[in-house]
N, C-alpha and C positions, 0 to 999 in steps of 0.2 A: 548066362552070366555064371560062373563056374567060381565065380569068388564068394559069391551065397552058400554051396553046398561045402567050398570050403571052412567057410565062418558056422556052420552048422556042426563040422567034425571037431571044429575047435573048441564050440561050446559044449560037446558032449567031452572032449579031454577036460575042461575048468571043469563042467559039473562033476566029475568023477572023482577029480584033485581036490574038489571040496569036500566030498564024502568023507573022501580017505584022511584028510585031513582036519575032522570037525569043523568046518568051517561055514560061516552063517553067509558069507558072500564073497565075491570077488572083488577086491577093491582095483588093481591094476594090473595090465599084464603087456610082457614086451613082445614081438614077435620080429624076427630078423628075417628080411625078405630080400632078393636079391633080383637085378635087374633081369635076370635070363631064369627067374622062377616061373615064367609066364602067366606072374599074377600083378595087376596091378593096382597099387597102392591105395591108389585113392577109390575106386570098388571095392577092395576090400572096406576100410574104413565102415564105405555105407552100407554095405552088406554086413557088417559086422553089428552097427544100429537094429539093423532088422530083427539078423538070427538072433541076436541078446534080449530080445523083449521078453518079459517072464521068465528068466535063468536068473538062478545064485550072480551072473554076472550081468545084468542088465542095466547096471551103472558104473560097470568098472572103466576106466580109460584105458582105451588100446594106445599102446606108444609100437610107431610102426618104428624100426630100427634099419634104414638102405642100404645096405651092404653092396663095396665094391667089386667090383671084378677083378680077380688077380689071380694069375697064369706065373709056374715056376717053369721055367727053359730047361730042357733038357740038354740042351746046347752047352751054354754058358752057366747052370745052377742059379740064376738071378730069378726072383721074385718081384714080380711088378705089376703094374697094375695095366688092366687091358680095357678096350670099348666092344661092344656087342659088335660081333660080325668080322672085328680082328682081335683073335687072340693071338695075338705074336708078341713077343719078348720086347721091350722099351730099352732094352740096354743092346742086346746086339739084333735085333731085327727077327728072331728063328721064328721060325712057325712050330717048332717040334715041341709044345709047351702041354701042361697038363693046370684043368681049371684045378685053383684052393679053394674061391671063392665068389659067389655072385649065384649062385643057382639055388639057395638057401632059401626054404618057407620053414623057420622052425619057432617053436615055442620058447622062447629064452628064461622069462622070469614069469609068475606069479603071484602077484601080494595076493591075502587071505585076509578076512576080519574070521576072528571067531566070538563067540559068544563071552 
């Protein structure tokens, strides 16, 4: 389960954002995850339980945020949105497309309590 050792990386980025930041704990935090991140969601979630036991963020709420898949045509210049396994163009069909979005594991926001 590869989503443990990610929630492990994540909690040494919070614990380091609280150092840096005087901060007594983690109150909430976003992460944008995308369907072709090869991570899924709801492991993260409870892997996320686990790694946070005993960190500055061990009561924060994770808000998982599911970002779509969306392919710009090099075709026709149109931006649209695609499913795993066809990224082709929704407006004229191209295959010739390049991903914007959907492969995304990133850190977006962190709320902070300080003292």
């Amino acid at each position: 389960m590869h989503e443990l050792a990610i929630c492990n990386a994540l909690i040494g980025q919070l614990e380091k954002v609280a150092r840096e930041q005087n901060a007594v704990k983690i109150v909430a935090l976003v992460v944008r995850i995308g369907p072709l991140s090869g991570v899924e969601s709801d492991l993260l979630q409870r892997a996320y339980l686990v790694a946070s036991q005993g960190s500055v963020a061990e009561s924060a709420d994770l808000v998982l945020k599911l970002m779509p898949i969306r392919v710009y045509c090099r075709d026709c210049g149109t931006e649209s949105d695609a499913v795993i396994n066809r990224l082709i163009c929704a407006d004229c069909g191209g295959w010739k497309t390049r991903l914007i979005s959907g492969d995304e594991l990133l850190l977006e926001r962190v709320e902070l309590e300080r003292e």
